[in-house]
Each structure stands twice: as C-alpha cells, then as structure tokens.
N, C-alpha and C positions, 0 to 999 in steps of 0.2 A: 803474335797476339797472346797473349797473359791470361792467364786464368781469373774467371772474375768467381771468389770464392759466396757470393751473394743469391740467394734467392728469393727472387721479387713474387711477393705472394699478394695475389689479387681477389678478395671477394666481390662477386658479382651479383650476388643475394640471387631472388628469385627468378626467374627467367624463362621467355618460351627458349624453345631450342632450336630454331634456326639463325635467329643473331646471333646465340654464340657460337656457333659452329663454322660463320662466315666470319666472325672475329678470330678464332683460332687459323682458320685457313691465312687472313691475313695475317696475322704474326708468324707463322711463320715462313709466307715468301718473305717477310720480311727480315726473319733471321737468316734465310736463306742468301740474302742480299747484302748482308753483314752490317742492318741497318738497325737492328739488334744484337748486342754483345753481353745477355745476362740471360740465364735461366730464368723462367717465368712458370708459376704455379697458377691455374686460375679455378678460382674453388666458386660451383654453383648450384643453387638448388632448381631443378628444371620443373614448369608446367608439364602436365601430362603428357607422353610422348613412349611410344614405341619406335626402338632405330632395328633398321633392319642392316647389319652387318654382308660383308663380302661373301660370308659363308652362311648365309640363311639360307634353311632348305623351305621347302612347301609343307613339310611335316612339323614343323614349329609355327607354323599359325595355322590354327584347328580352325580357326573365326576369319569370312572372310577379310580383308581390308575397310568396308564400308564399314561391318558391324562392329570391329573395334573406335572409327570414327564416332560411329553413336553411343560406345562407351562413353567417351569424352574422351579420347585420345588421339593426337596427332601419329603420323603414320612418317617416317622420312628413311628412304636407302640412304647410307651413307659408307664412304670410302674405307671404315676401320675392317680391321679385321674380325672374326667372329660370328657368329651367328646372332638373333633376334634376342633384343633384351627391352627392358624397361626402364623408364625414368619419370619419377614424380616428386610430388614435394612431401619432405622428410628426407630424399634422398641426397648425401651428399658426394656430387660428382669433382673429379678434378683433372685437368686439362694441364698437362705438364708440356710444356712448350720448351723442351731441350737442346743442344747440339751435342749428340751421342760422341763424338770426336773428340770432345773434353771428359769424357767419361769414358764409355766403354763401345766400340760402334759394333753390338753386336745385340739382337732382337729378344734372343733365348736369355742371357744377361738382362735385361731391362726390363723384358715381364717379370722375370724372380725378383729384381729388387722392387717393381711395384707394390706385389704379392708383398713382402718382408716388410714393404714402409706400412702397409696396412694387419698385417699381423703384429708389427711392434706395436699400432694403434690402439686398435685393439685389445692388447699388453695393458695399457696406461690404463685404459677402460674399464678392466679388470674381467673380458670377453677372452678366454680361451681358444685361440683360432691356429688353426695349418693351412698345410697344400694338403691338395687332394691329391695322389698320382696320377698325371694323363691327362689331367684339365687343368686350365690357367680358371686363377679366381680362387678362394679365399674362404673355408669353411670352419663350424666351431660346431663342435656334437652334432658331425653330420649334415648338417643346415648349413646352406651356402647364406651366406653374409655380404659377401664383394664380388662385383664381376668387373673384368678386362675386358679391354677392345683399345687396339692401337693401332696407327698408322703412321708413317715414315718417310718423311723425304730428305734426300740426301742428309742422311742423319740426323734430321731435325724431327722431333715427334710434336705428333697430336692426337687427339682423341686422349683416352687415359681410364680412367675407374671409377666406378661408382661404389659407394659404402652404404649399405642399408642402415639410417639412425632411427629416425623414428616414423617412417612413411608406412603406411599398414597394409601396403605387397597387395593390395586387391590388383592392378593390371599386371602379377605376374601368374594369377590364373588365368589369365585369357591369351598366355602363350606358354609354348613349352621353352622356358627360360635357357638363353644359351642352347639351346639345341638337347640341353639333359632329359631325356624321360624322366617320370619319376621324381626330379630333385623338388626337397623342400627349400623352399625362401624364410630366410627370417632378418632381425634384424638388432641392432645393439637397444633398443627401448624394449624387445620382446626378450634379449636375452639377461637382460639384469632385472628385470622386473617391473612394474608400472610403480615406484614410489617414486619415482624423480619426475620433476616437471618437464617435458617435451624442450621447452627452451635452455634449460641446462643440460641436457641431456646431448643437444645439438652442439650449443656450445662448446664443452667439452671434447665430444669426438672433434669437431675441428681444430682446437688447439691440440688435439692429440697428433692429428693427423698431421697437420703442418710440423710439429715437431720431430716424427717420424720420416717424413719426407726431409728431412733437412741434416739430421743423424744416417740414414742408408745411400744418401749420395752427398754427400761431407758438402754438406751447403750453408747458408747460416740465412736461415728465413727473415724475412723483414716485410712486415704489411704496408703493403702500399694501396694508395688509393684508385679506385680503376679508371678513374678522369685521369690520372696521370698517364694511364697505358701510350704506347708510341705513336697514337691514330686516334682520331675520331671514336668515342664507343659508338656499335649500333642503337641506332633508333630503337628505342624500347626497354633497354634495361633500365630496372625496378628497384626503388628499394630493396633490402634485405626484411622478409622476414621467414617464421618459418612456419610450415603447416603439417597436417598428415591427408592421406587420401582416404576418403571413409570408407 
C-alpha cells in the first residue's frame, strides 16, 4: 500500500457533540478495515459540552453533573485520554483521523507533533506559544490556549485538540480545566486583542491551522466537502457558522 501524501480536511461548522463523536468512531473502524486509505482532518466548532476523559477525577468538577446541565452544557464520558475539559462555540476543535503506521506508531511522538502543528498556528497568528513541562497542551505567557485528548486503535487515531479562538471560556470556570489547579484559560481573540472582527479572526486561525497540520506531518491539505466523507453524515450537522459563549 503506497503512501497517500493528501490530507483530506473536512469542515463540519457548528455541531452538538455526539454526532461527531459517533462520526469519528465510524471513520475509523472504517480505516481500520482499510476502507479508508487517506488521512482525514475533521475541523469543528461544538455546542456547549463538557467531556469527561478516561482520567477525570472527582476533584475536577467542583459542580455537580446536573448543575453544570443547567448551565447549558451537555455532560458526555468519553474514551480519550485526559481528564475533564470544555467545548463551546468559538472553540475550534479537530479530529485527526490518522493511521500512525504511515507516520510514526508511537503516542508520545503524536501528542508533540499535535502540540508543534498548533504552536506553528499560532506562529502565523502572531500568538507566542510553547510546551509546558509535564503537561500535553499548548501555552502562551502562562495561559493555556490548547488542550489534547487522544485515543488509539490499532494505530488509527481519534479524538484530537481543541484551540481557544474566540469562545469567552465562561464553562471552563465551572471546572478545573484538564485536571490543572490553578491554570488560567485564554484564547487567540483575548491574546491579540479585541480590533479584529470574531469572523476573521476564526478564519484565520483555521487556515493557520490546517496549514500547520499539513507542514509537521508532510501532508498536503485539500478541503473537501463533508457530504463527500466515506458514509452517510450524522443527522444534525449544521451549517458553519461562528459564535462566542457569553
């Protein structure tokens, strides 16, 4: 099998978070079946949603379950790894749907190039950003910007990262983010400043992003349309647009 030097990058605009989460599931048993043979990038902005990772403890949600529902946010455990984080709209997540075996099939490798494709992001942005020692995830003066959560089958990934744009981090005080005491949230609209319009500003980091994802694993990105994907999309996905949480 030949290397397919292409990566198929899919906007899925605004989205709850359970179609896409059983949309990723199915792409990749179906890479898994080799009924898929290209990387696939799937870039989405999610309705309000707290996931609870494989490593959430009890000390990262202060609030119990019900009363972050009457926040307005969906509550769902899911298989990634990590602890509890946040997704809302401003936020933009992406779901790298790879087969590590054309790359590199090793876990510690694949968070660092996540991390670097979004520090090069970043870069473009003109957002100042590193590693933290000892945490996965993605800071700039201090203030976490990016957070990871991955999962792995037979070297095929899912789940992937989320980028603070312009979402204004009200449900990441109603948990302790990532499991961090302590960490401040920020995000690329708070760190360059409020003159840029929300939709350029989103813009922007996405073509950053995808450009970066496509330079730290030598891919050569191509937008494709998400009715094209391999399957049926789920019942519910939305237009594209973009919003902030108040």
């Amino acid at each position: 099998m030949t290397r397919d030097p292409i990566l198929e990058v899919h906007d899925l605009g605004r989205q709850a978070y359970r179609p896409v989460l059983e949309l990723q599931r199915e792409l990749c048993r179906q890479r898994m079946a080799g009924v898929i043979d290209r990387d696939l990038l799937l870039l989405v902005e999610h309705e309000p949603v707290i996931t609870l990772g494989r490593g959430t403890r009890a000390s990262s949600l202060p609030m119990p379950v019900a009363a972050l529902v009457a926040e307005g946010f969906e509550v769902v455990e899911v298989e990634r790894g990590g602890d509890v984080t946040v997704h809302e709209p401003g936020q933009l997540v992406g779901y790298p749907i790879l087969d590590l075996t054309r790359h590199r099939p090793d876990l510690h490798w694949y968070l660092r190039q996540l991390e670097e494709t979004l520090i090069q992001a970043l870069d473009i942005l003109g957002v100042p950003a590193e590693r933290n020692p000892g945490l996965t995830g993605v800071w700039t003066r201090g203030r976490k910007i990016a957070s990871l959560g991955i999962h792995v089958k037979q070297w095929i990934t899912f789940h992937g990262f989320a980028l603070n744009v312009t979402n204004g981090l009200r449900g990441f005080g109603l948990v302790v983010p990532c499991g961090i005491d302590g960490v401040t949230m920020t995000s690329v609209s708070r760190e360059i400043g409020s003159g840029e319009d929300p939709v350029d500003t989103w813009t922007r980091a996405r073509s950053a992003v995808v450009a970066a994802f496509g330079e730290v694993f030598a891919r050569e990105p191509r937008i494709a349309d998400p009715g094209n994907l391999p399957l049926p999309a789920p019942a519910g996905l939305a237009p594209h647009t973009v919003g902030t949480t108040p």
